[in-house]
N, C-alpha and C positions, 0 to 999 in steps of 0.2 A: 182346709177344714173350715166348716162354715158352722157357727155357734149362731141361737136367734133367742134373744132372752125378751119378752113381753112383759111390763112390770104394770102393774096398777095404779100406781101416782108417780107422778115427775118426780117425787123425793126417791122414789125406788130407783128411776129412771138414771138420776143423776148419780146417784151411789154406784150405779152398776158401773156408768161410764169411768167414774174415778177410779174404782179398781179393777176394769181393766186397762187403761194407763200405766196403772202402779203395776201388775201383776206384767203387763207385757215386756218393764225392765228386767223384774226378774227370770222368767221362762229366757230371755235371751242371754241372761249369764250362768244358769241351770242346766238347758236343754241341750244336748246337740241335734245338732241337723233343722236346726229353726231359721226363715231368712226374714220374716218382717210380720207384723200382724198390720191390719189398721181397724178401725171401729165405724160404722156408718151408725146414724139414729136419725130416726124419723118421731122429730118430738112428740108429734099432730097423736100419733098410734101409740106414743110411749116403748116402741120399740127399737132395738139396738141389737143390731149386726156385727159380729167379729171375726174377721176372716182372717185368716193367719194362714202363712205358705212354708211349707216345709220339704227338705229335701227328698226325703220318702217317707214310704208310708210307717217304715216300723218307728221313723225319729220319733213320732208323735208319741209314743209311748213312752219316749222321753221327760214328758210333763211332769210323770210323777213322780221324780226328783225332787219337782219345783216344793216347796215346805208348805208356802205361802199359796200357790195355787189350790194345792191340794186342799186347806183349809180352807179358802175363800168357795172351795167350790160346794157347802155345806149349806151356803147361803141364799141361794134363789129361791128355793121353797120358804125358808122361812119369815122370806120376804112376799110371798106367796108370787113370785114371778115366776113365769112359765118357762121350761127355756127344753128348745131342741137345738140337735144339730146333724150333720153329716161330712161324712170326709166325700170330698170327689178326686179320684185318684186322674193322673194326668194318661190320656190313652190314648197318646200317640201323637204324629205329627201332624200338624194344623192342614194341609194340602188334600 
């Protein structure tokens, strides 16, 4: 699953980073079937990438378990950051 949150100033920028740090301890004591996230940013654009791998597709529905996700996730608008994402499901063998 690939998250792209676009923020407006570096202070958005850096809020968003810290809580997903924070949030991706929790989803991994929350979630099943979660195996690792990691976060890219491209400070230049104020943009910040979260990709996160998961055993399959329905784990992901997992999240909303999460207490703290679920509420952090209220907050990109009101920060007026943009944010999309998509799941890319795994189709098959690399060969």
């Amino acid at each position: 699953m690939v998250t792209r949150f676009e923020c407006p100033t570096l202070l958005a920028l850096c809020l968003a980073y810290a809580l997903h740090l924070r949030i991706k301890r929790s989803v991994r004591r929350d979630a099943t079937g979660f195996l690792d996230a990691t976060v890219l940013v491209d400070w230049r654009r104020r943009t910040l990438l979260n990709i996160s791998l998961w055993t399959d597709v329905d784990s992901i529905y997992s999240m909303g378990r999460d207490d703290l996700l679920v509420s952090v996730a209220h907050l990109p608008p009101r920060r007026c950051v943009r944010s999309s994402g998509g799941v890319f499901c795994y189709a098959g063998d690399w060969r």
